[in-house]
C-alpha positions as CSV (number, residue, x, y, z in Angstrom):
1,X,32.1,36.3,5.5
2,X,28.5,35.4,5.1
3,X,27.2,31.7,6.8
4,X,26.1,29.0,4.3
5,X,23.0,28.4,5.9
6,X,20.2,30.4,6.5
7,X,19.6,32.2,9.9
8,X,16.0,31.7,11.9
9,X,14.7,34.4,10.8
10,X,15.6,33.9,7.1
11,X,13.9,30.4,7.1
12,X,10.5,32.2,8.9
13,X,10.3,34.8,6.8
14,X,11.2,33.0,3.6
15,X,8.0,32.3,1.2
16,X,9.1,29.4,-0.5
17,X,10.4,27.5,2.9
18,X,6.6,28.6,4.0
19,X,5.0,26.9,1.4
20,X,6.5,23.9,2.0
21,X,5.9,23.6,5.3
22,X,1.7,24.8,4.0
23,X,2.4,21.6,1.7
24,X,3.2,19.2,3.9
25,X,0.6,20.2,6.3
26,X,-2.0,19.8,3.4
27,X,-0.9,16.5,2.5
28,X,-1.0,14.8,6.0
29,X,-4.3,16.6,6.6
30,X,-5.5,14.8,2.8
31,X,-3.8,11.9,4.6
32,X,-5.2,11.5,7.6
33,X,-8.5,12.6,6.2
34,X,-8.5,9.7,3.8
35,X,-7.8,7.0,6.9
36,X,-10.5,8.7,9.0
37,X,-13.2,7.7,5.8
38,X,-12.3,3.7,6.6
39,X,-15.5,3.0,6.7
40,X,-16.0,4.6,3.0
41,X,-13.1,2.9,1.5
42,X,-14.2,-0.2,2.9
43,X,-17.6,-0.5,1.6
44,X,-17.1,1.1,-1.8
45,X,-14.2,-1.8,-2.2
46,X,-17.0,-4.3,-0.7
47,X,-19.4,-3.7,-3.2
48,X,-17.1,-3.5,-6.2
49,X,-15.8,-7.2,-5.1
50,X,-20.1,-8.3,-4.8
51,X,-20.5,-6.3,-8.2
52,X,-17.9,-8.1,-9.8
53,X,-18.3,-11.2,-9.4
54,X,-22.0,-11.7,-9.0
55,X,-23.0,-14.0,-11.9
56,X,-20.3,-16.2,-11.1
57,X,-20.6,-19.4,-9.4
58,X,-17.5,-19.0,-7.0
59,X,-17.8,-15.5,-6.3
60,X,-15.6,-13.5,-4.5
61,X,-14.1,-16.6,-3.3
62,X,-12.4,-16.6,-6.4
63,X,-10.2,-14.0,-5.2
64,X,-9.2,-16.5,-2.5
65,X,-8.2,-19.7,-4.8
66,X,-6.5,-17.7,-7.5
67,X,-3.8,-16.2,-4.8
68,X,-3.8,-19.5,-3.2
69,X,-2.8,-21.2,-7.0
70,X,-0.5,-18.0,-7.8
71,X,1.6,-18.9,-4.0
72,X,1.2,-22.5,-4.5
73,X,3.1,-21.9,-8.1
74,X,5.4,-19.2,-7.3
75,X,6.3,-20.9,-4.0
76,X,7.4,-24.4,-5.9
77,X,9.1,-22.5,-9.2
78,X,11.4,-20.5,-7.2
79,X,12.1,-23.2,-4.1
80,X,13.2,-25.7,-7.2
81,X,15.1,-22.2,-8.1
82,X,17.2,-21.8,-5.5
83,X,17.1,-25.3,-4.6
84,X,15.1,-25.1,-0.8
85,X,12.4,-27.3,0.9
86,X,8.9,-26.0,-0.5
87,X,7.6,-26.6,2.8
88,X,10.1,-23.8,4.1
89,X,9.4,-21.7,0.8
90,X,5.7,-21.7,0.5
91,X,4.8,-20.2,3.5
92,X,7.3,-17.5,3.3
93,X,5.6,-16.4,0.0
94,X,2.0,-16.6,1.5
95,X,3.3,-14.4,4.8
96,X,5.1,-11.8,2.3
């Protein structure tokens, strides 16, 4: 009788099981790679936000008051919802 799974040397010297492991090492390289360039990311996300919004009068603190309306709303709708203290509910919205 043969064994159902592979021996040592059969997952080595296997091409396929090789190429997955090349695959996965590729991706957390991409990965790491990617967080390494923070600085980057950060900037180019900066200067969308400043390009976005710079002929209006709020600016980027726009960003701030819609998410604080959008918690302020959801927070209320679904403490009324499942009938609970919006002063309990709200802030577990804003912290999630």
């Amino acid at each position: 009788m043969t064994a159902t799974h592979p021996s040592r040397q059969d997952r080595l010297t296997n091409p396929q099981r090789r190429a997955e492991t090349s695959l996965t090492t590729l991706a957390a390289r991409d990965i790491l790679g990617g967080l390494s360039s923070w600085r980057l990311w950060s900037m180019l996300g900066w200067l969308d936000i400043r390009q976005r919004y710079r002929r209006s009068v709020l600016g980027a603190f726009w960003l701030t008051i819609s998410m604080g309306i959008m918690v302020m709303a959801l927070g209320t709708l679904y403490a009324s919802l499942f009938r609970m203290d919006t002063s309990d509910f709200i802030p577990f919205i804003a912290g999630a």
